[in-house]
Jmol script that loads the backbone (N, CA, C; Angstrom):
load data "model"
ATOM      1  N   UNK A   1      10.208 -10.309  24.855  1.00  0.00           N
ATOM      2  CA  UNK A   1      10.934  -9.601  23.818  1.00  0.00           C
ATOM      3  C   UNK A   1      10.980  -8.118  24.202  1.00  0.00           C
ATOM      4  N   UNK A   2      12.305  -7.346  23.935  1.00  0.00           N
ATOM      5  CA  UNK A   2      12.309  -6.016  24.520  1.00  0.00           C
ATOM      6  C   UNK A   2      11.137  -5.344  23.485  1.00  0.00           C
ATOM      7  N   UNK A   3      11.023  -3.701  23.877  1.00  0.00           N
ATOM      8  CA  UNK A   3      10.022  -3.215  23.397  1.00  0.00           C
ATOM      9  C   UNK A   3      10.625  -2.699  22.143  1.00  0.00           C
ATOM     10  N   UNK A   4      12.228  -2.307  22.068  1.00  0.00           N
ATOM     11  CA  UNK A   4      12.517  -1.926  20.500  1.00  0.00           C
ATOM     12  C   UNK A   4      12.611  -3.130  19.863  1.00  0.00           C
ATOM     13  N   UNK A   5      12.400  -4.209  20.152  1.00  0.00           N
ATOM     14  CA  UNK A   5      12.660  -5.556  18.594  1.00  0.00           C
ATOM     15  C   UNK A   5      11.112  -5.933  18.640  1.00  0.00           C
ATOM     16  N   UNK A   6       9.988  -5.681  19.589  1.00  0.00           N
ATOM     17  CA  UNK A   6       8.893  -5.245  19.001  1.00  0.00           C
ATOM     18  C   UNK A   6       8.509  -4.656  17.791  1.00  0.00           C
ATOM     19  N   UNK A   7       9.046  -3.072  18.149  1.00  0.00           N
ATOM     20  CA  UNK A   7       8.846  -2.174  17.318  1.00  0.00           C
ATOM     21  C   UNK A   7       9.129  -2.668  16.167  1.00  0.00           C
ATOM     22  N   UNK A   8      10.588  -2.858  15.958  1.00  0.00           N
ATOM     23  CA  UNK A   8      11.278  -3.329  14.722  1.00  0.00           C
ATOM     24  C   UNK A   8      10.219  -4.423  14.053  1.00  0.00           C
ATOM     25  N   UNK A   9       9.314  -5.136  14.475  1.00  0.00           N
ATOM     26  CA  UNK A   9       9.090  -6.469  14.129  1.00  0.00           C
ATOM     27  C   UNK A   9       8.209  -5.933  13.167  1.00  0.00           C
ATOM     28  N   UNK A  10       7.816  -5.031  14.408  1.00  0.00           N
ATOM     29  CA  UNK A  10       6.248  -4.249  13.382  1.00  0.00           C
ATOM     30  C   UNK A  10       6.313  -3.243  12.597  1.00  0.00           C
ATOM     31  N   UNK A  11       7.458  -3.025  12.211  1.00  0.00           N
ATOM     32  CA  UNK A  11       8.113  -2.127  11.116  1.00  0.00           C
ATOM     33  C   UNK A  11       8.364  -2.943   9.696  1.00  0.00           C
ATOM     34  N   UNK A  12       8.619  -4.156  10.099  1.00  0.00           N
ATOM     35  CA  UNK A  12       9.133  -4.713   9.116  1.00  0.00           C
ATOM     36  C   UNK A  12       7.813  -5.776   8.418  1.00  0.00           C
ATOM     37  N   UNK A  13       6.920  -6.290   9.356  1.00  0.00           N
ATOM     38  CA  UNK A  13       5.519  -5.971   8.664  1.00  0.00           C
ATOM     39  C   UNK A  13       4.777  -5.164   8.042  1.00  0.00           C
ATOM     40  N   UNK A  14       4.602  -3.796   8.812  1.00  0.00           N
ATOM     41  CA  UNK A  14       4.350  -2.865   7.748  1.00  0.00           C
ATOM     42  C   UNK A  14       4.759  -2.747   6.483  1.00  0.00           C
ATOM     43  N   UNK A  15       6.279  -2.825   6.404  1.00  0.00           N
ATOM     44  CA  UNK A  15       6.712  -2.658   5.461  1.00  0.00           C
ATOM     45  C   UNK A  15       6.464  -3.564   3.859  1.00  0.00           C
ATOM     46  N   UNK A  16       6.126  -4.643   5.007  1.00  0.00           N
ATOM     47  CA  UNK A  16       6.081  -6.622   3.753  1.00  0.00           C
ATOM     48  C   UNK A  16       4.423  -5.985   3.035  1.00  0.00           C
ATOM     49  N   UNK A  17       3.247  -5.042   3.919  1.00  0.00           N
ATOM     50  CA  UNK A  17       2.115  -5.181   3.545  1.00  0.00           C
ATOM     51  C   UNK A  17       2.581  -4.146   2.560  1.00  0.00           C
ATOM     52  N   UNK A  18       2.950  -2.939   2.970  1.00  0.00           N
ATOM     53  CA  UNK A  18       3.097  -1.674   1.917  1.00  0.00           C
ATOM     54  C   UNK A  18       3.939  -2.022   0.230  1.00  0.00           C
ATOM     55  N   UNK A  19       4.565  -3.346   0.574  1.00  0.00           N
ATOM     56  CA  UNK A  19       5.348  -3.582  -0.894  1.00  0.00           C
ATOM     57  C   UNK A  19       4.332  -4.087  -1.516  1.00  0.00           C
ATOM     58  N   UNK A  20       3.692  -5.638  -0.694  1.00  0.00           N
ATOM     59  CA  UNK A  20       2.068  -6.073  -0.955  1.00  0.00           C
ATOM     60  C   UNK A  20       1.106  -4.872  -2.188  1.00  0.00           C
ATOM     61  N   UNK A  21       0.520  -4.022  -1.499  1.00  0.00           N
ATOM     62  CA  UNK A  21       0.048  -3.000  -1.677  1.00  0.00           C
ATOM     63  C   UNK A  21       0.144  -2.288  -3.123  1.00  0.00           C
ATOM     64  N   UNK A  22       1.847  -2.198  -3.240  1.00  0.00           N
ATOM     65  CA  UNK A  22       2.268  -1.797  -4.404  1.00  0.00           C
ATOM     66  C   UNK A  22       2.409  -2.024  -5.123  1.00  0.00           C
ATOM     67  N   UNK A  23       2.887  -3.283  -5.056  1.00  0.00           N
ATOM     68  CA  UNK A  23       2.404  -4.657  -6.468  1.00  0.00           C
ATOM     69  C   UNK A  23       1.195  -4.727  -6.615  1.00  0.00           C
ATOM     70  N   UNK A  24      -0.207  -4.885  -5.748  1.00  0.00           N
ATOM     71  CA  UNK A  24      -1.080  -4.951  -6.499  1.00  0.00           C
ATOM     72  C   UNK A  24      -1.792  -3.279  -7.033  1.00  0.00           C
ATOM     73  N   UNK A  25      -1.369  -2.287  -6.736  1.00  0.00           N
ATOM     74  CA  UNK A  25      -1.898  -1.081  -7.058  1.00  0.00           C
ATOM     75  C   UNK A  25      -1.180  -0.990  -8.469  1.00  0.00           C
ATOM     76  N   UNK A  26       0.073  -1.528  -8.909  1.00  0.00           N
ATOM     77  CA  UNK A  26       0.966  -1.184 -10.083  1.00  0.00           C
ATOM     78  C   UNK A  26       0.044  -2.476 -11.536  1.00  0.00           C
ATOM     79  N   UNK A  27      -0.115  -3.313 -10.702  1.00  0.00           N
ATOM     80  CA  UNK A  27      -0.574  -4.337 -11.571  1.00  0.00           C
ATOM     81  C   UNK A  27      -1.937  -3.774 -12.165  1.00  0.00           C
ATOM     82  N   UNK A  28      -2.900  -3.119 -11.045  1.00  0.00           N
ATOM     83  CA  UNK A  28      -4.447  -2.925 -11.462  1.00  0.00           C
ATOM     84  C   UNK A  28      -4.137  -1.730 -12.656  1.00  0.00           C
ATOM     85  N   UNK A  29      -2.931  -1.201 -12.248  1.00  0.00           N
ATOM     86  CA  UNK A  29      -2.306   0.480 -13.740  1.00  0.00           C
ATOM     87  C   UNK A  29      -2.139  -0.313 -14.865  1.00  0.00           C
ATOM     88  N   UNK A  30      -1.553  -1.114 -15.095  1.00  0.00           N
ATOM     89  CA  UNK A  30      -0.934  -1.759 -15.795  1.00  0.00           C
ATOM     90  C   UNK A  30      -2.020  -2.992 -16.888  1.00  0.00           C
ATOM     91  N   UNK A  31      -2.799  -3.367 -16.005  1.00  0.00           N
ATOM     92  CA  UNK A  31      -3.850  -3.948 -16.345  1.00  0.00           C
ATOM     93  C   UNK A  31      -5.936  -2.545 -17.054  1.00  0.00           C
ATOM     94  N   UNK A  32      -5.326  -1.586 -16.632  1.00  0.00           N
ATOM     95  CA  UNK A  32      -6.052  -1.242 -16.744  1.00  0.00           C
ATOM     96  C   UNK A  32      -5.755  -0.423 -18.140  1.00  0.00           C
ATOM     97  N   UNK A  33      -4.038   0.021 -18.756  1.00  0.00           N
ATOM     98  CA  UNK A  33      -3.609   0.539 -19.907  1.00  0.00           C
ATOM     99  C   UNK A  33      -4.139  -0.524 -20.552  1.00  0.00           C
ATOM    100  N   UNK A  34      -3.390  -2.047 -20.392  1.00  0.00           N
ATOM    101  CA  UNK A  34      -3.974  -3.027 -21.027  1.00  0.00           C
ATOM    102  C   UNK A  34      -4.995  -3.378 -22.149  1.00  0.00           C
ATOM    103  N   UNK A  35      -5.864  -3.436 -21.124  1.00  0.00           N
ATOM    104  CA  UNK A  35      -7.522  -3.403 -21.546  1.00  0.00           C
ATOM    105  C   UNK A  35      -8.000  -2.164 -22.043  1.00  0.00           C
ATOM    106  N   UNK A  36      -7.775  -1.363 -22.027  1.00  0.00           N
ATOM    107  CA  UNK A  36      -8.343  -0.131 -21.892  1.00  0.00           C
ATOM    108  C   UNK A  36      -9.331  -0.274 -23.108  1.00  0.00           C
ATOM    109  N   UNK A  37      -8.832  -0.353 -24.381  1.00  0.00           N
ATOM    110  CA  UNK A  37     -10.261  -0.374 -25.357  1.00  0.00           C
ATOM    111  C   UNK A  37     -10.971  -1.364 -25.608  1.00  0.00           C
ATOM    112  N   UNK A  38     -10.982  -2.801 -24.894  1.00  0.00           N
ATOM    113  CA  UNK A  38     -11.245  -3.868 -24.430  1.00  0.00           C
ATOM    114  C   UNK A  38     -12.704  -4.092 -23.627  1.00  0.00           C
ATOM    115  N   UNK A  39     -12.248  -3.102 -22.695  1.00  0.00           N
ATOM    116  CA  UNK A  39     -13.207  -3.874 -21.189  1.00  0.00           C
ATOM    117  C   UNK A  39     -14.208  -2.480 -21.490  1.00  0.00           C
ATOM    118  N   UNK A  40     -15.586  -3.424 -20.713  1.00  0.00           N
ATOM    119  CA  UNK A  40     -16.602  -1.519 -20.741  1.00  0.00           C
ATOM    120  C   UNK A  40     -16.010  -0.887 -19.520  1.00  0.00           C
ATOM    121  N   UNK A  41     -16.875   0.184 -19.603  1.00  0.00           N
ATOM    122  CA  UNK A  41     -16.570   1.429 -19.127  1.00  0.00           C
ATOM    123  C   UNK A  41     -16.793   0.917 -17.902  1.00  0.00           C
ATOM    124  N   UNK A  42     -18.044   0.446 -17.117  1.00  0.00           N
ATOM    125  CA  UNK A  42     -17.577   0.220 -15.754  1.00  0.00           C
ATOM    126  C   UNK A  42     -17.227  -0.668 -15.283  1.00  0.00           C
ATOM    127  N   UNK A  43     -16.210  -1.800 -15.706  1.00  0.00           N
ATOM    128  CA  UNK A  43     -15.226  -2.334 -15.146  1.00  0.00           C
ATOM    129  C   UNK A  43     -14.370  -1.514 -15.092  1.00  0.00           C
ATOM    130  N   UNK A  44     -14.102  -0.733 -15.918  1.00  0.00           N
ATOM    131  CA  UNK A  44     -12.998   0.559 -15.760  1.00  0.00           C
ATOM    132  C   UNK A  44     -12.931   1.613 -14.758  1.00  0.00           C
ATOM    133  N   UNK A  45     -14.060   1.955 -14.564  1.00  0.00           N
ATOM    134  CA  UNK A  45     -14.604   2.424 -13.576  1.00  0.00           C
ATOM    135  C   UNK A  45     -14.111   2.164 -12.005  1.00  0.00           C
ATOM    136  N   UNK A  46     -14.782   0.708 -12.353  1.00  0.00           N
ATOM    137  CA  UNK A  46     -14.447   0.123 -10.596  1.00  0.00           C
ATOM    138  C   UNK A  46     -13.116   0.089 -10.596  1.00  0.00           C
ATOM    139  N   UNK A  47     -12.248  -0.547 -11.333  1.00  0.00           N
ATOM    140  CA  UNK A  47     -11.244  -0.560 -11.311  1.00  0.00           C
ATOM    141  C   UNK A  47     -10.171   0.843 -10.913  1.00  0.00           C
ATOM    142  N   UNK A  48     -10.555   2.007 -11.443  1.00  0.00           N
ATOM    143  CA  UNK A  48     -10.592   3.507 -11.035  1.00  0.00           C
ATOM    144  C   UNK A  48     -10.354   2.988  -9.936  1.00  0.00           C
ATOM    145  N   UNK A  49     -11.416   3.399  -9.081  1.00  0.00           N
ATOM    146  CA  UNK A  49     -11.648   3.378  -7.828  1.00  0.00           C
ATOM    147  C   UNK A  49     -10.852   2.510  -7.186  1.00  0.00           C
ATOM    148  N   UNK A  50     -10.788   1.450  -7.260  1.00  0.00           N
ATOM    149  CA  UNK A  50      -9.896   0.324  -6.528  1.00  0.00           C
ATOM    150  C   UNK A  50      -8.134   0.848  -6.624  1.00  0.00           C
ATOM    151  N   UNK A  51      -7.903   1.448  -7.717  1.00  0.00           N
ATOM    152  CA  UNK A  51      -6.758   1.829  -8.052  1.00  0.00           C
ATOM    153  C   UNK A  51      -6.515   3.273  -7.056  1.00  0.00           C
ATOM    154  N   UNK A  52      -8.175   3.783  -6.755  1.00  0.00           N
ATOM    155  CA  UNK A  52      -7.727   5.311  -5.526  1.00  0.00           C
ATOM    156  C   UNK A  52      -7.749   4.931  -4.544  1.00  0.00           C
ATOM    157  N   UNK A  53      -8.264   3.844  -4.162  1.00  0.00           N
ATOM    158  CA  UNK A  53      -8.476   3.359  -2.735  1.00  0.00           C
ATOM    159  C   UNK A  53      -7.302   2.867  -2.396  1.00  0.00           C
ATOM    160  N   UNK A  54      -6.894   2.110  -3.542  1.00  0.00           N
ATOM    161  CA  UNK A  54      -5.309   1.562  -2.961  1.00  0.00           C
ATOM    162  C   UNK A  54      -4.268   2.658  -2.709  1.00  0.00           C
ATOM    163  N   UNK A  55      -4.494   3.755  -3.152  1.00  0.00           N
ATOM    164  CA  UNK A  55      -3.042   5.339  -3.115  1.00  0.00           C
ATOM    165  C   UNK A  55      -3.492   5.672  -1.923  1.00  0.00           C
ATOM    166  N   UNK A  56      -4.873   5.337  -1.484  1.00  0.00           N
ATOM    167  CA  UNK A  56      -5.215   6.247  -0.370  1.00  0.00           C
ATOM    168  C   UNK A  56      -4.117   5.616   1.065  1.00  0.00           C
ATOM    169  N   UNK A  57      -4.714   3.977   0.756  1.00  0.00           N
ATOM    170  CA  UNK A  57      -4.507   3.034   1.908  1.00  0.00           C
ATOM    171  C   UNK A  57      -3.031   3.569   1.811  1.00  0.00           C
ATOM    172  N   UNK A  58      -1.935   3.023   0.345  1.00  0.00           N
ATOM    173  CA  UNK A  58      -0.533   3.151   0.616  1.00  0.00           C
ATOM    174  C   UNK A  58      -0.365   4.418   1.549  1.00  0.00           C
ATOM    175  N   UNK A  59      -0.641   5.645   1.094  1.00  0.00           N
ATOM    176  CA  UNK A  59      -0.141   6.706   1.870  1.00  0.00           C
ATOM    177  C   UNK A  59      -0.825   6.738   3.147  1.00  0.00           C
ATOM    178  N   UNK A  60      -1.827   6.116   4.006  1.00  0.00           N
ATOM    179  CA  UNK A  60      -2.073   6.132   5.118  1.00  0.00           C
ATOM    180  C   UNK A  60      -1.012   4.941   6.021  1.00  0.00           C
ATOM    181  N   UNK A  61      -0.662   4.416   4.957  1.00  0.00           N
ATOM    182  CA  UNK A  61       0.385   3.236   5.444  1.00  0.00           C
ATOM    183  C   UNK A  61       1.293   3.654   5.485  1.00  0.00           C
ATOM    184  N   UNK A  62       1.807   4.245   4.730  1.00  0.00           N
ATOM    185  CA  UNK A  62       3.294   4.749   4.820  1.00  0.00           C
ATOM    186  C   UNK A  62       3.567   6.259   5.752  1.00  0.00           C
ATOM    187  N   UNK A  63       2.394   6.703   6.254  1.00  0.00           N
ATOM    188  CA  UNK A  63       2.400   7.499   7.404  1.00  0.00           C
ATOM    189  C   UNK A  63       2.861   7.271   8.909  1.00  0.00           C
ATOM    190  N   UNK A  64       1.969   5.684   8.869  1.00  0.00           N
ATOM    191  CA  UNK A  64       2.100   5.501  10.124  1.00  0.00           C
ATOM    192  C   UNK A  64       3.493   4.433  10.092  1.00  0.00           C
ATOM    193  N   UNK A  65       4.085   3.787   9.040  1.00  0.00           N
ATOM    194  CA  UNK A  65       5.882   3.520   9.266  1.00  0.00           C
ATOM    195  C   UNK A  65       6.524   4.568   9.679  1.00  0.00           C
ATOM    196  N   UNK A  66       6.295   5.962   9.071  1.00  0.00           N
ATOM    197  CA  UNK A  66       6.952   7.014   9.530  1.00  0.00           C
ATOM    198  C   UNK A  66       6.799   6.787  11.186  1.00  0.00           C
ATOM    199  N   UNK A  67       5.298   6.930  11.518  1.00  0.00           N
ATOM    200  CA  UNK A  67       5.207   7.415  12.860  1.00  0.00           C
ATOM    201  C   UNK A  67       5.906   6.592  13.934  1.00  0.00           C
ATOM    202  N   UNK A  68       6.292   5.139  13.486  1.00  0.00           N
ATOM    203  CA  UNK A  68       6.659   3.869  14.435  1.00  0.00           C
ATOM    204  C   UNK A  68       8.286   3.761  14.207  1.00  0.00           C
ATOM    205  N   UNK A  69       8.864   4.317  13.132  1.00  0.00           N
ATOM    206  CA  UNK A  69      10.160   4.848  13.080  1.00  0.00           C
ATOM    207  C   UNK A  69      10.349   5.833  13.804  1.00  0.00           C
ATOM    208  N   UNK A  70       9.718   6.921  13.828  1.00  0.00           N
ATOM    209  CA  UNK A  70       9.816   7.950  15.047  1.00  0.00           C
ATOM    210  C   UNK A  70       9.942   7.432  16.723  1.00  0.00           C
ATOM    211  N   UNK A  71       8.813   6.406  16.664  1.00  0.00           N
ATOM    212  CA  UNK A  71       8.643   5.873  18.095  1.00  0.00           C
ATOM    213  C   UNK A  71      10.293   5.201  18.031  1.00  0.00           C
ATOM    214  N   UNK A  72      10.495   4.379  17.020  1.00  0.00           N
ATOM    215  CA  UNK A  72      12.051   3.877  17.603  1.00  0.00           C
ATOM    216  C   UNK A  72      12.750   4.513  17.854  1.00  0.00           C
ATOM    217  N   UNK A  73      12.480   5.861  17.367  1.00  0.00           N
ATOM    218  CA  UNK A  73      14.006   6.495  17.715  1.00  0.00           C
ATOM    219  C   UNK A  73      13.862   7.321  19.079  1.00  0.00           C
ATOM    220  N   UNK A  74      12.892   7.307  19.905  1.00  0.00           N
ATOM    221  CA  UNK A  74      12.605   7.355  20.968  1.00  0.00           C
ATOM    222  C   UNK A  74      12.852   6.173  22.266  1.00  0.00           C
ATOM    223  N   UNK A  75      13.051   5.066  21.881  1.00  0.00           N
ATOM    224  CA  UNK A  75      13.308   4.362  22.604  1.00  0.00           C
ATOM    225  C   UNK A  75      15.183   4.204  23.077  1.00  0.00           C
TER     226      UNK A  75
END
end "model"
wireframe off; spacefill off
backbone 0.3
color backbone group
């Protein structure tokens, strides 16, 4: 397989995980208004956290699509 329908392949994975990603980061928001006077405090908590860890991952993900879109347009 040439090296740009590589690239492409793995662009378009990235992309399937980063939507992944966003559905479950929107769901844990959504679930967490939810519950909110419901659940104790540290399920809420963790949930926090799981909800920063996931903004962190998206935007480290969506850095490096940038960077492999760049590489295509180098080829």
């Amino acid at each position: 397989m040439p090296k740009i329908d590589e690239v492409k392949e793995f662009i378009g994975f990235l992309k399937a995980i980063f939507i992944l990603m966003l559905v479950i980061d929107t769901s844990l928001i959504a679930w967490m208004f939810k519950n909110f006077e419901n659940e104790s405090l540290t399920r809420l908590y963790i949930v926090s956290f799981m909800v920063f860890i996931l903004c962190l991952a998206i935007g480290i993900l969506f850095s490096k699509i940038l960077e492999e879109i760049k590489k295509l347009k180098d080829l």
